[in-house]
C-alpha angles and dihedrals in degrees: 000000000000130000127235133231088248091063092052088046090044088047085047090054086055097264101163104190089050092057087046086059099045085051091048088050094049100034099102104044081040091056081037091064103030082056094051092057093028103048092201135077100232095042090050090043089055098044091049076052096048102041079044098066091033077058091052095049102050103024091115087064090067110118097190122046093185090061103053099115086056086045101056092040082065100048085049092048086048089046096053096046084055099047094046080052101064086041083048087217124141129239106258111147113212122233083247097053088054092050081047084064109030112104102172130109086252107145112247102256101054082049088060094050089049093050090046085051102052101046088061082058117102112251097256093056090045090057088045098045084045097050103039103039100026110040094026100237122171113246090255094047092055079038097056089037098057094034098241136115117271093238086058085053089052105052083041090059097044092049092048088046090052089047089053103052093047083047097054107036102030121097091240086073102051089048099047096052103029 
């Protein structure tokens, strides 16, 4: 199901129920993501709270109605770094929260090396490798999304690409998790 411009316009104009839509519409890929940068259930399911109401207030400031979904992923992202902040955690995804994610054919035990992979990734390359490869996002999108240059996405994605290979075919990984 897709949503249409005139729901975003009606949801500007303060229609309740339309933003409530919109949410509806965007609420798995938004816990999704929370639970990528939060690693735990209560705290994703706060910051989805939290970037949603950030989304309702401010949701007439939003120049390109097209580009809501893009919109309200970085109000979440946003959300979540502030939130880590104040919990002064870092960003580590845990092999679970990667199966969690993970929807391929990929056998189980090939799932479990790649999770093991990407949570020894730097944050950066973990939200590139996400949004790119995951949820399908164009490179200006993530890069709009992250706030950096696409160049920047780009470089981000090569180098995560080239850790995980070394991770998953190099013998330091094989004698690290076995």
């Amino acid at each position: 199901m897709t949503y249409s411009v005139q729901l975003v316009y009606a949801a500007a104009a303060g229609d309740e129920q339309a933003f409530e839509q919109l949410i509806i519409h965007e609420s798995d890929k938004l816990y999704k993501i929370a639970y990528l940068h939060m690693q735990n259930k209560e705290d994703a399911l706060d910051v989805v709270q939290e970037a949603t109401f950030k989304a309702f207030l401010s949701i007439k400031q939003l120049k390109e109605p097209a580009y809501f979904s893009t919109w309200l992923v970085k109000i979440l992202i946003h959300t979540a770094y502030k939130m880590l902040e104040k919990q002064k955690r870092t960003v580590q995804l845990p092999h679970e929260t990667i199966q969690f994610i993970l929807e391929s054919n990929q056998g189980e035990e090939a799932s479990i090396d790649l999770s093991h992979a990407l949570s020894h990734l730097s944050a950066d390359y973990q939200n590139c490798i996400t949004l790119y490869y995951f949820y399908d996002l164009p490179i200006k999108t993530i890069s709009h999304v992250l706030g950096k240059p696409p160049s920047t996405i780009k470089t981000h994605l090569r180098r995560a690409k080239l850790e995980l290979k070394n991770l998953l075919e190099g013998d330091h990984y094989a004698k690290r998790f076995i």
